[in-house]
VOFIBA-290796 format. One line per 5 residues: number of its first residue (from 1); their letters; for each residue x, y, z of C-alpha. Coordinates in Angstrom, 1 decimal, m for minus. Layout:
BEGIN
NUM = a = X,Y,Z ~ ... $
***
This chain:
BEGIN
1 = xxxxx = m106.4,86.8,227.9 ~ m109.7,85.3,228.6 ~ m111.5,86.9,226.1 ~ m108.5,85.9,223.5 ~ m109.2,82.3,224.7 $
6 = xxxxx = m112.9,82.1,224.8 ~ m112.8,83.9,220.7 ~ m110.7,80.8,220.2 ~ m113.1,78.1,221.6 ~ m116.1,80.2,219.9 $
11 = xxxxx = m114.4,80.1,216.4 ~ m113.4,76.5,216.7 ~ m116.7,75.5,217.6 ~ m118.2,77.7,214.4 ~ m115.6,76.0,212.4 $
16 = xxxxx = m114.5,79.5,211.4 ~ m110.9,80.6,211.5 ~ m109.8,83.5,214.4 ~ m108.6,86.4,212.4 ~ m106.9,89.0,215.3 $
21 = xxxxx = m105.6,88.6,218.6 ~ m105.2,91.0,221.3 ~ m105.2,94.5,220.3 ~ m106.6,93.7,217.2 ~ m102.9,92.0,216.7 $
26 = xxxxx = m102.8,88.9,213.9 ~ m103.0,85.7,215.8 ~ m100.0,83.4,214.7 ~ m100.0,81.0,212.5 ~ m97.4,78.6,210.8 $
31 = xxxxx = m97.8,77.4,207.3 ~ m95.2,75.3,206.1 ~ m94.1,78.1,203.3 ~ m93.5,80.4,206.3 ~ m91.1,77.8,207.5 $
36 = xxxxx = m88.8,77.6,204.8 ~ m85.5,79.5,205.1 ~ m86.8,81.1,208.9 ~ m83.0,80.3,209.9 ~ m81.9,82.7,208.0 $
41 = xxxxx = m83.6,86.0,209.4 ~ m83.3,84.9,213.3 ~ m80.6,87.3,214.8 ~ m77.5,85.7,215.6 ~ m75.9,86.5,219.2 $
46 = xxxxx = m72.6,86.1,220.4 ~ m72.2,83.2,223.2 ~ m71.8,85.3,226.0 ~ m73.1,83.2,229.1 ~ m73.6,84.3,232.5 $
51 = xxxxx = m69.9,83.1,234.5 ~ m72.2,81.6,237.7 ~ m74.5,79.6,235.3 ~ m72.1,76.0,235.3 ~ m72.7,75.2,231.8 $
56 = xxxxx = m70.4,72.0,230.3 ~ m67.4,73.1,228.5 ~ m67.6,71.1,225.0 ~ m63.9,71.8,224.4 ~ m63.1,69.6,227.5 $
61 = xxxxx = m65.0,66.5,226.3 ~ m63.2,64.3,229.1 ~ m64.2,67.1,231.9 ~ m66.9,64.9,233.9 ~ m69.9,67.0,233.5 $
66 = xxxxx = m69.4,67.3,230.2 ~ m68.9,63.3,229.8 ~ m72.4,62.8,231.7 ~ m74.3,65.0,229.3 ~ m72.6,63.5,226.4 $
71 = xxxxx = m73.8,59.8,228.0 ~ m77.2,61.4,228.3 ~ m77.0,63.0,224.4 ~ m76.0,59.6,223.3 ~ m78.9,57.1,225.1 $
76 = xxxxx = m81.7,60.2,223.3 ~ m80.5,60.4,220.1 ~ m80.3,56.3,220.0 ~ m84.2,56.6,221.6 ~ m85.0,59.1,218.3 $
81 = xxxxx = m83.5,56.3,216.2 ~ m86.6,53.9,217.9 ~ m89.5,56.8,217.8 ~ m90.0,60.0,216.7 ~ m88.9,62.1,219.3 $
86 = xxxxx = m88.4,65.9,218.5 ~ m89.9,68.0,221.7 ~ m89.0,67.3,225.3 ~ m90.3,69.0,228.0 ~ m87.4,68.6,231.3 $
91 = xxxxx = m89.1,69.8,234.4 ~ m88.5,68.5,238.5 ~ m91.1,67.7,241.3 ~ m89.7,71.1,243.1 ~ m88.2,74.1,242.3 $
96 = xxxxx = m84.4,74.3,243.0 ~ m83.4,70.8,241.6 ~ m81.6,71.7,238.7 ~ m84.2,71.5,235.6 ~ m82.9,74.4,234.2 $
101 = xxxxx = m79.7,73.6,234.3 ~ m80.1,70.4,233.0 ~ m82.0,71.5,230.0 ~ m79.4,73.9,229.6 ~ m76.4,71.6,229.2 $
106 = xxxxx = m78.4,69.3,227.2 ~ m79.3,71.5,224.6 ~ m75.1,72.7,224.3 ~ m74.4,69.0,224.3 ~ m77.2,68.4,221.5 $
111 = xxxxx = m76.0,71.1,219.2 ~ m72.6,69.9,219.9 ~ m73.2,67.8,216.6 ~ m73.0,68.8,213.5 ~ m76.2,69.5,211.4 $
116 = xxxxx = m78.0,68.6,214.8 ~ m79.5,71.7,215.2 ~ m81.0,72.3,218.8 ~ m84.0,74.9,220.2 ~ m83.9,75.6,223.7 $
121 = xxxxx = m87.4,77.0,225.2 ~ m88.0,78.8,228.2 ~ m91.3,77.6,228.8 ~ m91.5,78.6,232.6 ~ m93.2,81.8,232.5 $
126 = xxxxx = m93.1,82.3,236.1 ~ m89.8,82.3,236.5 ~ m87.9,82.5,233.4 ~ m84.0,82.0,233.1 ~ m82.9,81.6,230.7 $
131 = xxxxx = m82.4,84.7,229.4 ~ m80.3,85.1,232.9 ~ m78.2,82.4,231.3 ~ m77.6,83.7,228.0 ~ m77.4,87.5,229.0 $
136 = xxxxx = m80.1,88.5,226.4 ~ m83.1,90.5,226.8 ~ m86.0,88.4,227.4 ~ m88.5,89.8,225.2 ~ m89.3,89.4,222.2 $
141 = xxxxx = m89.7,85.8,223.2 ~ m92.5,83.0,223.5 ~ m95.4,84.8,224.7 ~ m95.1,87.9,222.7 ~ m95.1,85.5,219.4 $
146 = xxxxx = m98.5,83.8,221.0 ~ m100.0,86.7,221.6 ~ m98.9,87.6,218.3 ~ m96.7,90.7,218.8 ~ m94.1,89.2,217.0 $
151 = xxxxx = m93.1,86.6,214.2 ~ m91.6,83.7,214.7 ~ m88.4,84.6,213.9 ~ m88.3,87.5,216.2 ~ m88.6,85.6,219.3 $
156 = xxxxx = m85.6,83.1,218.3 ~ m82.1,84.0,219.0 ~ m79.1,81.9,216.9 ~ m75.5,81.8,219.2 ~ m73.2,82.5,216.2 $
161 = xxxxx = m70.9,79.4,215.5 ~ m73.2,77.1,217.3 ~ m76.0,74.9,216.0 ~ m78.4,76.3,219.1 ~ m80.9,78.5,219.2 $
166 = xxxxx = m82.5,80.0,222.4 ~ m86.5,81.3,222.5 ~ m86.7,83.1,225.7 ~ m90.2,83.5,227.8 ~ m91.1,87.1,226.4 $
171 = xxxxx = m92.8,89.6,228.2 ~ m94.6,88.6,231.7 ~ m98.6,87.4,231.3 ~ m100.7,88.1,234.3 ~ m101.9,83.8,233.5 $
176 = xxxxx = m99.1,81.9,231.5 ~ m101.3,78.4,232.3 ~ m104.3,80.0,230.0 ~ m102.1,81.3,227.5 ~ m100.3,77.8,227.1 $
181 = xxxxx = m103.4,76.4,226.6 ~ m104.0,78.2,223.1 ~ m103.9,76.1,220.7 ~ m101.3,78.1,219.0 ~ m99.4,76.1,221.4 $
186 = xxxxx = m99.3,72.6,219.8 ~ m99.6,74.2,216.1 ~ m95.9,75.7,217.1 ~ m94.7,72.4,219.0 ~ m96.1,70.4,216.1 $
191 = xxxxx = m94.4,72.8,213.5 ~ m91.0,72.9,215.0 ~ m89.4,69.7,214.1 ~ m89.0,71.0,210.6 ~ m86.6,73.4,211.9 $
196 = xxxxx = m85.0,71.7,214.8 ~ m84.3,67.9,215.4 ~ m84.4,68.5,219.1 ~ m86.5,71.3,221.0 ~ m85.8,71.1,224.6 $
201 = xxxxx = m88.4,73.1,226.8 ~ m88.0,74.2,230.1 ~ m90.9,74.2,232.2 ~ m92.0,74.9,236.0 ~ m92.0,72.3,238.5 $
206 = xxxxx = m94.9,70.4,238.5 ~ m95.9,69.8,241.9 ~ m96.3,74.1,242.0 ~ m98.0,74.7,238.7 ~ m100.1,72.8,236.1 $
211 = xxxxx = m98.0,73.9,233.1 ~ m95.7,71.1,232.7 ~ m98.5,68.9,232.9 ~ m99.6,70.5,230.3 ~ m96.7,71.0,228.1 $
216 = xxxxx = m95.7,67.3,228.3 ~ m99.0,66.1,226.9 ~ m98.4,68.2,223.6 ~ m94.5,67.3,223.7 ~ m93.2,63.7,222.4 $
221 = xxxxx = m91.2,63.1,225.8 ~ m90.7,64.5,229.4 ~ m87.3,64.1,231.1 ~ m87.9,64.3,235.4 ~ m85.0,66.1,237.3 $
226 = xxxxx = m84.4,65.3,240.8 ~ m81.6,66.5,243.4 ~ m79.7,64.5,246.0 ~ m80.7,65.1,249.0 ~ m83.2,67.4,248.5 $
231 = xxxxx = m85.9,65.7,246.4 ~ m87.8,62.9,248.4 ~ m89.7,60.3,247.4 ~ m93.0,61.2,248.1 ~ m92.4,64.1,245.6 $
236 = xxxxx = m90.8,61.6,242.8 ~ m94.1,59.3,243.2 ~ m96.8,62.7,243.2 ~ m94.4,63.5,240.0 ~ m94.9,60.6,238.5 $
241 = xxxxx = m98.4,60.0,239.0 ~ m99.0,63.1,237.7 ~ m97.6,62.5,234.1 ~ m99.0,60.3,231.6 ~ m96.1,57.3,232.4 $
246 = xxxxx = m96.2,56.3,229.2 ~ m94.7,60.1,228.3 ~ m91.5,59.5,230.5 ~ m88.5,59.0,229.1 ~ m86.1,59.0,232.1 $
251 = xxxxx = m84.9,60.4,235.2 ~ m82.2,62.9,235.4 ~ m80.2,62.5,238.9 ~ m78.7,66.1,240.2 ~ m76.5,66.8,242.5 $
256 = xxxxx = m74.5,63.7,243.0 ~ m70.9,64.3,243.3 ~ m68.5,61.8,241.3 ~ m67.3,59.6,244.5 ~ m70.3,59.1,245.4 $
261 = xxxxx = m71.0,56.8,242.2 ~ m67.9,56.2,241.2 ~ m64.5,56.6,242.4 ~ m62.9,59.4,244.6 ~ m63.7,62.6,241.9 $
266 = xxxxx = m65.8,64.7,243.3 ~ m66.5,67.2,240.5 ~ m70.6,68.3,240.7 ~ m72.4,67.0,237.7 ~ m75.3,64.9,236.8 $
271 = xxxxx = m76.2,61.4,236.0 ~ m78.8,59.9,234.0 ~ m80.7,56.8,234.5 ~ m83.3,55.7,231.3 ~ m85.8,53.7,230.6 $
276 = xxxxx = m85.0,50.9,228.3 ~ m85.9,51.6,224.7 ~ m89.2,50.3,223.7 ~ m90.0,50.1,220.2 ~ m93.0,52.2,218.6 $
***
């Protein structure tokens, strides 16, 4: 992958275009023709979803974790009305405080509109899961479209009935930080907003790897997860500091049980605090 990434510097720098990848593979692309009616050849997958994974049920819209993500839905798509927002990276401080499952539910709660049609990424090529989630194979995915093993298309998976779409992490790279930093990368993040209106990514902590850092500078909004009890506040202000603050567009606050907010529920679920709206 060096090699790949040092062609890539070379050829900018020459002002001539790369012409292979690895293996002598085509290195992707996107022209806007190429765009047109992609939709339409991404395989469609039944929802299937792991039983242990907690996703919202958006058939029981009064159910409070479903009502949080709803609340959450509701204060982003009023913040896309202010700026144009389209990619979001979610990540946490630490592993194990529910990014994941918060990008998760999100994206269900996105697509949950009509016409609103929603990409989830699995941007966390260490430890993918989203695959896990969904019960599909994890390749062909994101890196084996980067490294361009794939098209586009191949690496997107539609759940039938759904306005959603997952892209899994593809096949395991020996360095994901010096493959995310192809500029591939932001050609596809930059390109996908003519497909989607929202593309959620899912990304490592960033207190244990660069890549969220990363990600969130190419991406028009980062969401910070953090768990009751678990996160502390030295990790929230390292977090912090280590995104461009400008970039943030909330916090999401796991692990909170409903009488500890609010009254005497005490069904698990999430709640969001935002920034006010600031206008572009």
């Amino acid at each position: 992958m060096s090699r790949v990434y040092d062609a890539l510097r070379r050829a900018e720098q020459s002002g001539l275009p790369p012409v292979s990848g690895p293996m002598g593979s085509a290195i992707p692309t996107l022209e806007s023709s190429s765009l047109q009616g992609i939709l339409e050849l991404v395989e469609e997958i039944p929802f299937n979803p792991n039983p242990e994974a907690h996703l919202i049920d958006m058939t029981r819209p009064d159910a409070a974790p479903t009502e949080e993500f709803r609340a959450l839905r509701t204060r982003l798509n009023h913040m896309q009305t202010l700026q144009p927002i389209h990619t979001m990276v979610i990540t946490s401080p630490s592993p194990a405080e529910g990014k994941s499952f918060s990008a998760v539910n999100l994206a269900m709660a996105e697509s949950n509109i009509a016409g609103n049609m929603t990409l989830l990424a699995d941007f966390d090529f260490r430890r993918p899961i989203i695959h896990n989630i969904f019960q599909v194979d994890r390749s062909p995915g994101i890196t084996d479209y980067l490294l361009g093993k794939v098209a586009l298309h191949e690496a997107i998976r539609k759940i039938a009935g759904t306005n959603l779409c997952i892209m899994p992490a593809g096949e395991a790279v020996l360095n994901p930080l010096e493959l995310l930093n192809l500029r591939e990368v932001k050609i596809l993040l930059n390109q996908l907003p003519s497909i989607f209106n929202w593309i959620i990514l899912d990304t490592p902590p960033l207190l244990f790897a660069a890549d969220a850092n990363l990600m969130s500078t190419l991406c028009h909004g980062t969401l910070l997860v953090v768990r009751i009890g678990a996160t502390t506040i030295d990790s929230v202000t390292r977090a912090m500091q280590s995104l461009c603050q400008n970039n943030v567009l909330g916090i999401i606050v796991n692990g909170a049980r409903r009488g500890e907010l609010y009254s005497k529920y005490t069904y698990y679920h999430s709640y969001y605090y935002a920034k006010p709206e600031q206008k572009s």
